[in-house]
VOSETOR-413799 format. One record per residue: residue in one letter; z, x, y of N, C-alpha, C, O in turn. Coordinates in pm, whole numbers, padded with zeros to 5 digits, always signed. Example, Ala and Ser with C-alpha at 12.3 -4.5 7.8 and 13.67 -1.06 7.14 Angstrom:
<nodes>
A+00780+01319-00569+00780+01230-00450+00780+01320-00330+00846+01424-00332/S+00708+01285-00225+00714+01367-00106+00787+01290+00003+00804+01341+00114/
</nodes>
This chain:
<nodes>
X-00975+00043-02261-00953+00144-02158-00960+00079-02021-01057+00009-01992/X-00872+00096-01947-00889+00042-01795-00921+00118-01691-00842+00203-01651/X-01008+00104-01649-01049+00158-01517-01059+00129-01348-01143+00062-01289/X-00967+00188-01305-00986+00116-01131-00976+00235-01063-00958+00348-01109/X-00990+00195-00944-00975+00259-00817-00853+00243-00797-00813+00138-00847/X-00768+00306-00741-00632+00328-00694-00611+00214-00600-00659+00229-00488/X-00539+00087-00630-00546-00051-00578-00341-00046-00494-00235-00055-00555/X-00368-00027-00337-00272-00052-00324-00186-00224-00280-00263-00320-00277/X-00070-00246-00256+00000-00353-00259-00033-00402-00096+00032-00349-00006/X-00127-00494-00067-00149-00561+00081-00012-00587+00148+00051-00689+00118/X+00034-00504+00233+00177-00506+00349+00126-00608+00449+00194-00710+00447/X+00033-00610+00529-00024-00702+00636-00108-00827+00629-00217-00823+00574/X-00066-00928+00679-00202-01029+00684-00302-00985+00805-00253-00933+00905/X-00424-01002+00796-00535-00977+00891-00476-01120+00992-00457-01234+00950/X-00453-01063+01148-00498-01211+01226-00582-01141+01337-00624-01025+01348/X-00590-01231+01400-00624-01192+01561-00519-01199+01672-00555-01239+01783/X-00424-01171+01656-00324-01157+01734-00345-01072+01853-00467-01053+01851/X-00317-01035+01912-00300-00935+02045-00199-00770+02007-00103-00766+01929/X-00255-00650+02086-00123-00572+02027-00015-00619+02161-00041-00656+02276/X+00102-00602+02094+00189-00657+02185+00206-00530+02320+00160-00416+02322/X+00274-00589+02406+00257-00505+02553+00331-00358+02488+00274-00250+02470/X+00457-00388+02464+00531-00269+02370+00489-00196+02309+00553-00091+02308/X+00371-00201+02230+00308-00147+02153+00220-00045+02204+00191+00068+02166/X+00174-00137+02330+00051-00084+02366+00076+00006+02445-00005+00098+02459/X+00232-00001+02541+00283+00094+02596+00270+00251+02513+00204+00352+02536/X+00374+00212+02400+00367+00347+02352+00244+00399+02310+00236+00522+02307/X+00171+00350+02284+00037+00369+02219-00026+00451+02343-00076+00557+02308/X-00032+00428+02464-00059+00511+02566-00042+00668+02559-00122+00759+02577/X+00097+00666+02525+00167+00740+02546+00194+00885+02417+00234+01001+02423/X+00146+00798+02318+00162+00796+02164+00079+00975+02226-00009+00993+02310/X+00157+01079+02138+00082+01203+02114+00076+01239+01965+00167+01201+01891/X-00035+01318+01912-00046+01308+01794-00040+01445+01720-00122+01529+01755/X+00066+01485+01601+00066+01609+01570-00001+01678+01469+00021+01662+01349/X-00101+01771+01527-00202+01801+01385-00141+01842+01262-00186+01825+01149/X-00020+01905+01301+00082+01931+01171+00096+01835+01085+00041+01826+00976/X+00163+01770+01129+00243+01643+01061+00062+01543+01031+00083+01441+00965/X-00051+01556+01060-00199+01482+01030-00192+01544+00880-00173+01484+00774/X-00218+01714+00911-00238+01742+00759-00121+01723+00630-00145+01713+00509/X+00004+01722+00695+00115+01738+00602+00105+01605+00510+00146+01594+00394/X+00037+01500+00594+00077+01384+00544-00098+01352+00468-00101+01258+00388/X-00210+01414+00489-00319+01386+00439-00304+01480+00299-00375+01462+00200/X-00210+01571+00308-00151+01648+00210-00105+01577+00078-00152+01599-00034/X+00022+01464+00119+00123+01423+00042+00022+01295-00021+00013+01269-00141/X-00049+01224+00084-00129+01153+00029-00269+01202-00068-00315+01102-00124/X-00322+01288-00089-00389+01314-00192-00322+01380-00333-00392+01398-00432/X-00207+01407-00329-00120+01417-00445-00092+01347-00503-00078+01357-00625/X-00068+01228-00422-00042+01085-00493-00128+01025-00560-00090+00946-00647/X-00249+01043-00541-00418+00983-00520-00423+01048-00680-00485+00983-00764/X-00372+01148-00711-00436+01259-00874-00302+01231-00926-00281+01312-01017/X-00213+01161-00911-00070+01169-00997-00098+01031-01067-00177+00946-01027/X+00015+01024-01229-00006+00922-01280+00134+00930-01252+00188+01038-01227/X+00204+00805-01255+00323+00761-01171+00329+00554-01170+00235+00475-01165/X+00476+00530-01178+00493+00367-01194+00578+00384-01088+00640+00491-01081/X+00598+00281-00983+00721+00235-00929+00709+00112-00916+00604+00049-00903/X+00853+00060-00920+00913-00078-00881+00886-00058-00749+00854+00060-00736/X+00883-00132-00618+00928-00147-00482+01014-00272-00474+00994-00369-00547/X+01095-00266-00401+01184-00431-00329+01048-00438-00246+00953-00363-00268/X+01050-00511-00174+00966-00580-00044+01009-00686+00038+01043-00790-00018/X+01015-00678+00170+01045-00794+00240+00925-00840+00345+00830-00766+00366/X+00934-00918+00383+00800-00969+00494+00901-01037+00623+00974-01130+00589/X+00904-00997+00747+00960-01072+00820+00859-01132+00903+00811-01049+00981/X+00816-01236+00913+00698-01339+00997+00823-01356+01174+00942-01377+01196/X+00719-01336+01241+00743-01374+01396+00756-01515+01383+00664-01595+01364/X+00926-01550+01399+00972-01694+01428+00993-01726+01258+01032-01841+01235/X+00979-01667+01177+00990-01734+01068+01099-01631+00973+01142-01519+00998/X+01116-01699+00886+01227-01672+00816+01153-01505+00716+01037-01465+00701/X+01293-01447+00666+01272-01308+00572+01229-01358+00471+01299-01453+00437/X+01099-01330+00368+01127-01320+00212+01143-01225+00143+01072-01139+00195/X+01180-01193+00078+01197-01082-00045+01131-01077-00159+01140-01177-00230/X+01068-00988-00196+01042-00981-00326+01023-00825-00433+01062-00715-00394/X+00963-00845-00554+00944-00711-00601+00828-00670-00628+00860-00767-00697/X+00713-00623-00649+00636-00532-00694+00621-00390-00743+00680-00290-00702/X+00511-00404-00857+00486-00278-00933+00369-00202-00883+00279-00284-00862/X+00338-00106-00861+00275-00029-00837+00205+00092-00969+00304+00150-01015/X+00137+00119-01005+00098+00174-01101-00056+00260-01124-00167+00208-01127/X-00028+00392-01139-00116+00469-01090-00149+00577-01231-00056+00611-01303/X-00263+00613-01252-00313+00693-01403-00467+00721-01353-00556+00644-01390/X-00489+00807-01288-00639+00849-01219-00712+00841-01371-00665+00866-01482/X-00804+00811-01342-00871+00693-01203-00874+00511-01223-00953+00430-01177/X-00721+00486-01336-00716+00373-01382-00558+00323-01273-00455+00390-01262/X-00588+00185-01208-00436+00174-01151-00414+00034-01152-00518-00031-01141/X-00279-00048-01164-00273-00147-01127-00137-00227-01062-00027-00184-01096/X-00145-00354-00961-00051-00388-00889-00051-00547-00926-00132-00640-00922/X+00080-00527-00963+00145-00692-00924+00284-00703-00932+00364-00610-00937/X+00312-00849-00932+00405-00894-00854+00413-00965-00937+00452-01068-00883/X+00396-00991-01087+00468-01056-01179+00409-01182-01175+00448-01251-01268/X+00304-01254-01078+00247-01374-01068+00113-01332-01050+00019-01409-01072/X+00095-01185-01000-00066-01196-00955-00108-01064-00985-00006-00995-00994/X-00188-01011-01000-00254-00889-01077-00397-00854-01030-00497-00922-01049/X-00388-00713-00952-00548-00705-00875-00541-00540-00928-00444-00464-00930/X-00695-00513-00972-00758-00414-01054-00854-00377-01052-00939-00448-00998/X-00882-00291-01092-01104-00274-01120-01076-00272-01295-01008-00182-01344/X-01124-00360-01363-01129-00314-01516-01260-00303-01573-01343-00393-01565/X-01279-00190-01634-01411-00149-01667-01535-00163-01549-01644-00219-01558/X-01493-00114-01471-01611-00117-01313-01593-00241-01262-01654-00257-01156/X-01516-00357-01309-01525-00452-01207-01420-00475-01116-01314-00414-01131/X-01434-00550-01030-01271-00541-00942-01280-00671-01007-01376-00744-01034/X-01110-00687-01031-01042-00841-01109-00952-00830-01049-00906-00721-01013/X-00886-00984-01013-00775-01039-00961-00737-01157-01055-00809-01252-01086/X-00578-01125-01106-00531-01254-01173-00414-01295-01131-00321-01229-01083/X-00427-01454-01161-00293-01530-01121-00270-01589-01223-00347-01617-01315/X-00084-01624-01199-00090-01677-01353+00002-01815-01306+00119-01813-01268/X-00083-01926-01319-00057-02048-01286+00040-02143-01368+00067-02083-01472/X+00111-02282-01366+00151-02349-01476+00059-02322-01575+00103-02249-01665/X-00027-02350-01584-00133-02359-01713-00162-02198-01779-00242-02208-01872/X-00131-02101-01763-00167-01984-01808-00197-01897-01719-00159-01919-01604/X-00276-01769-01751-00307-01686-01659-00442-01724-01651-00504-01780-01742/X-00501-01682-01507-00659-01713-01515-00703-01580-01413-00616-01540-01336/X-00819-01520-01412-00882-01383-01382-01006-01454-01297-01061-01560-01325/X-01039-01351-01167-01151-01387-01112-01208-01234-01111-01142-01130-01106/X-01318-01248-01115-01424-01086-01102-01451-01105-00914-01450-01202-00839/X-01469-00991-00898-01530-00988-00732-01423-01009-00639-01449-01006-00519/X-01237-01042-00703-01218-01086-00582-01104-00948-00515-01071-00855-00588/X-01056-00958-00372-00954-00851-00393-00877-00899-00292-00926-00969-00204/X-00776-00873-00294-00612-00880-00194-00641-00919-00069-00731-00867-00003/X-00572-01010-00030-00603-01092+00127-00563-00981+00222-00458-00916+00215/X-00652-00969+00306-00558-00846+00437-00585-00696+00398-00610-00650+00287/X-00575-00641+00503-00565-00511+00519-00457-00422+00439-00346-00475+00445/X-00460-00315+00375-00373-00258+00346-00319-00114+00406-00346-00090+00523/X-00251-00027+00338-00199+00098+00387-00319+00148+00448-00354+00154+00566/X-00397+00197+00297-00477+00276+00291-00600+00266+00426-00677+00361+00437/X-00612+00146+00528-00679+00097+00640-00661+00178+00718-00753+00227+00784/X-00480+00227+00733-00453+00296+00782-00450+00467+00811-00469+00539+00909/X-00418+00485+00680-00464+00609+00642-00604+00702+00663-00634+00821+00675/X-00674+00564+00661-00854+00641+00685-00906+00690+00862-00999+00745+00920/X-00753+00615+00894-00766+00663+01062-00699+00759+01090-00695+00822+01196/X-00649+00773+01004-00495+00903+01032-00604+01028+01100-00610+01057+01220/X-00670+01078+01008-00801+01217+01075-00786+01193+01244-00728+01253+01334/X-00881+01058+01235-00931+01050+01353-00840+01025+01499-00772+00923+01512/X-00846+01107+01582-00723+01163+01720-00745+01013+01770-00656+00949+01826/X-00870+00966+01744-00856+00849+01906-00812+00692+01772-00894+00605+01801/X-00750+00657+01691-00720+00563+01584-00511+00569+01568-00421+00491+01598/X-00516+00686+01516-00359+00687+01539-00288+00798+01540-00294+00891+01460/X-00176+00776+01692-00108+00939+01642+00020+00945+01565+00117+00874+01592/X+00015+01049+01449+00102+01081+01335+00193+01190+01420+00160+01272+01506/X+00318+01159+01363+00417+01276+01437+00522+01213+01280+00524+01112+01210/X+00598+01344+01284+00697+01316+01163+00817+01247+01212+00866+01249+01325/X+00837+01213+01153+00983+01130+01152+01100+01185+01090+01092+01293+01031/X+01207+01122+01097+01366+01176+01031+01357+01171+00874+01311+01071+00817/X+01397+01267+00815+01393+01252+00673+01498+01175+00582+01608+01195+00632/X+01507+01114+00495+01575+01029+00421+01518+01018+00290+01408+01048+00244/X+01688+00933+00213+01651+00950+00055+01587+00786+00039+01646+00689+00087/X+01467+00776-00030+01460+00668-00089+01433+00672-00232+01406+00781-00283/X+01438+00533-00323+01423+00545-00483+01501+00672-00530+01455+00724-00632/X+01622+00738-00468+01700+00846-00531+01676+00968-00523+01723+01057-00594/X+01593+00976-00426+01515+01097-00401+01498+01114-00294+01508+01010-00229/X+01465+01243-00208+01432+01258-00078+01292+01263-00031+01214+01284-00124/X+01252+01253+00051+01140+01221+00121+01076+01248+00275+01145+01262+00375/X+00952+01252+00271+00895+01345+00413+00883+01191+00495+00867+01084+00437/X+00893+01204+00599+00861+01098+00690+00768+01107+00768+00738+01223+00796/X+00691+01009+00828+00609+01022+00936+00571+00868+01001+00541+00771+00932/X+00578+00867+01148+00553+00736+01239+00406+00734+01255+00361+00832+01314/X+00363+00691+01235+00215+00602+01286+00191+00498+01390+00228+00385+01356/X+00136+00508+01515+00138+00427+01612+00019+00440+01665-00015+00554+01697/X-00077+00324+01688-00200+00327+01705-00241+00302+01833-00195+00222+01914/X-00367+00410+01849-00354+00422+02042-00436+00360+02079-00539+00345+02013/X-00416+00304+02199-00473+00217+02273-00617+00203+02275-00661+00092+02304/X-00702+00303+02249-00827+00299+02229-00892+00205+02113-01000+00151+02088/X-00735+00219+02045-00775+00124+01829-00777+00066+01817-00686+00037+01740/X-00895-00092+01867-00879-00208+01851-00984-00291+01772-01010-00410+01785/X-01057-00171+01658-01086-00248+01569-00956-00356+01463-00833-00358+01468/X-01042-00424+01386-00943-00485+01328-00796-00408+01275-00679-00440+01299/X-00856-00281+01185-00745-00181+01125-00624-00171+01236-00511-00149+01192/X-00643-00187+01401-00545-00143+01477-00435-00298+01488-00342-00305+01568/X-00467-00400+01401-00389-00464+01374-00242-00435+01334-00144-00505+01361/X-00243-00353+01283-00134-00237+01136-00089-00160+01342-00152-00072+01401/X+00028-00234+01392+00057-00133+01514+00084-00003+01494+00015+00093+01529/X+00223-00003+01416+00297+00107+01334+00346+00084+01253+00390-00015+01196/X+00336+00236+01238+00440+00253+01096+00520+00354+01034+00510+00465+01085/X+00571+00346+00970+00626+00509+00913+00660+00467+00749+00712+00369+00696/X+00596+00608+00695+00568+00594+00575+00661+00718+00527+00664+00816+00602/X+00732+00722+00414+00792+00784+00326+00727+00814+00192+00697+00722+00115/X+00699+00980+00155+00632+00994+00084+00719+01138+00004+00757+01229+00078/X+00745+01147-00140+00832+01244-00224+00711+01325-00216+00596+01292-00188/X+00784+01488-00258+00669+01591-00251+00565+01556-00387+00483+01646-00365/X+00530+01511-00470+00419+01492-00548+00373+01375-00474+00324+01304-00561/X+00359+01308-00346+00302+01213-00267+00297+01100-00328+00202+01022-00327/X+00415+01086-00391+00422+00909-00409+00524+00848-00308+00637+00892-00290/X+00446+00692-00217+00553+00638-00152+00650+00579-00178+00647+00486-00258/X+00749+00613-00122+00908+00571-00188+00935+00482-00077+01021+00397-00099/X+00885+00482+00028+00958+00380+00153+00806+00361+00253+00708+00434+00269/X+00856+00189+00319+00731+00185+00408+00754+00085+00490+00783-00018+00428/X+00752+00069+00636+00798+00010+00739+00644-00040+00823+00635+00023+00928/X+00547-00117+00807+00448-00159+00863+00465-00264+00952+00511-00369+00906/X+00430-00256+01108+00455-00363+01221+00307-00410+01257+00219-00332+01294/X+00291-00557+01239+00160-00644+01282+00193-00638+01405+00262-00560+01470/X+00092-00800+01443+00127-00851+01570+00244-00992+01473+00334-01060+01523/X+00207-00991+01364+00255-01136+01331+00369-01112+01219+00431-01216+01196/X+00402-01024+01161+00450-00953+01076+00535-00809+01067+00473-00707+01099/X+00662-00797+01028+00724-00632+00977+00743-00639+00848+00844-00694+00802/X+00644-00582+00769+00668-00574+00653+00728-00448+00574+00681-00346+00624/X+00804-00424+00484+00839-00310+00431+00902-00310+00269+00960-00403+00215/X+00885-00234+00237+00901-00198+00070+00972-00027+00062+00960+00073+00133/X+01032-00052-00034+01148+00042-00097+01156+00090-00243+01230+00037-00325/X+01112+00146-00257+01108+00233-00413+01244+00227-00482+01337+00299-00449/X+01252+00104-00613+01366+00104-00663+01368+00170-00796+01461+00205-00868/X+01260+00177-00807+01269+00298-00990+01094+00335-00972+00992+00271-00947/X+01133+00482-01004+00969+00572-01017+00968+00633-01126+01034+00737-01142/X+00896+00581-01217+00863+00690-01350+00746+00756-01328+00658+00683-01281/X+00709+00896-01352+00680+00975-01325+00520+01008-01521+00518+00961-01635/X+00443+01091-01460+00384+01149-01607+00379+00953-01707+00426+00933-01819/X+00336+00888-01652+00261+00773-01711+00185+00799-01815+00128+00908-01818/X+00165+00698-01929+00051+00665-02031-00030+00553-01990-00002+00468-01906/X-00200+00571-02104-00167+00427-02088-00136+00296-02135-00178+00182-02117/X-00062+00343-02191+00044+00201-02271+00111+00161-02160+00123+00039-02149/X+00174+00251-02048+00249+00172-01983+00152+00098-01852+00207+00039-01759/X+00001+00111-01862-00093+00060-01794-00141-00119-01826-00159-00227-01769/X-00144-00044-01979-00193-00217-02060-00111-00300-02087-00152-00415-02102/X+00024-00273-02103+00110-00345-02067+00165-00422-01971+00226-00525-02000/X+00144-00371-01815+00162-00468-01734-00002-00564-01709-00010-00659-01631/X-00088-00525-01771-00230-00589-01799-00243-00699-01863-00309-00798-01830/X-00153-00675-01997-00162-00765-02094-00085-00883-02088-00085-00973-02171/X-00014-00876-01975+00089-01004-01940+00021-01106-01898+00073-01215-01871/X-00127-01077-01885-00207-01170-01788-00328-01202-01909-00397-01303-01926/X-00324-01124-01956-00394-01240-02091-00600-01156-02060-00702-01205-02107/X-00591-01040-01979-00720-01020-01900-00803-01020-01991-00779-00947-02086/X-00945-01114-01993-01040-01099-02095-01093-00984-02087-01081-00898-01999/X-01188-00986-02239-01321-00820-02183-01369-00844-02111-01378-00946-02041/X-01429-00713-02114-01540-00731-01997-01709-00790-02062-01741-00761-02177/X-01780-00853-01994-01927-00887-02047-01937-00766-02174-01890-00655-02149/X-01991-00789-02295-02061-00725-02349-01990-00602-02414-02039-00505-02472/X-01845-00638-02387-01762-00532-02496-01753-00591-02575-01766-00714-02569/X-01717-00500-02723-01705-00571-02859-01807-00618-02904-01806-00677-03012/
</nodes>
């Protein structure tokens, strides 16, 4: 049986960068809509109780440096979830948090460790709070084949704990609150991902399966 916490896919590297002047402009300026706070604290706890798979594309564009591309899985079965990228695999299994990579030599698992950088969810825990970031909706569009609620995130000038790293963003979310689209701006980084197939009403066969690619031992003292 696998058990985690709802583990999302790290969009940002943590630096110490500066927010850029642009940023910080709007961020001034940035007004925040309580509507569009709850609509979207809405879509996100639907997602949070849904069992649900998606593919994403992903790209990373680095300041001065070249685009990469890639794909990730996303995979969600309350209160069991897991993410990778076909080389690396981060989880809680049976109460522990595990991270695996799977090297020339095989796959190998570490206990204790978790995803470099900040993720969505950094963001999200500020969404509530007026003086962290203001939410206003955005234009609606289809992603993964489906349509979707929008909303910009832009963090105000007051937000300079680390989390206000994550400048903006706008997130795309289907009405059972799974994200289908996601546009995140660093100081050092625009990262974004695109929902290319969502299966919906998950088992968990289709949990241990992307598990079992990695070879994950038990845990202490099972069996």
């Amino acid at each position: 049986m696998v058990t985690s916490a709802v583990v999302m896919v790290p969009l940002v590297v943590l630096t110490e960068a500066p927010v850029p002047e642009e940023t910080a402009r709007r961020s001034a300026s940035a007004v925040n809509d309580p509507e569009a706070v709850e609509a979207l604290a809405r879509l996100v706890e639907r997602g949070r109780r849904g069992s649900w798979l998606v593919e994403y594309a992903t790209e990373r564009s680095p300041v001065g440096g070249e685009t990469s591309a890639g794909r990730v899985i996303v995979a969600s079965l309350p209160p069991s979830s897991v993410v990778t990228d076909g080389r690396t695999l981060t989880a809680t299994i049976d109460g522990r948090s595990v991270t695996c990579v799977e090297p020339g030599e095989g796959p190998r698992c570490a206990e204790g460790a978790a995803p470099g950088g900040p993720d969505i969810r950094e963001m999200l825990g500020g969404v509530t709070r007026r003086d962290l970031y203001a939410v206003t909706r955005s234009r609606r569009r289809s992603a993964g084949g489906e349509g979707s609620a929008c909303f910009d995130l832009i963090a105000t000038e007051s937000n300079r704990v680390p989390g206000a790293l994550i400048h903006e963003a706008e997130l795309c979310y289907a009405r059972d609150g799974i994200l289908l689209a996601a546009r995140v701006e660093s100081g050092m980084t625009i990262d974004t991902r695109t929902a290319l197939r969502v299966e919906r009403d998950i088992g968990e066969d289709d949990l241990l399966g992307l598990v079992d690619e990695f070879g994950l031992p038990p845990s202490p003292g099972s069996g």
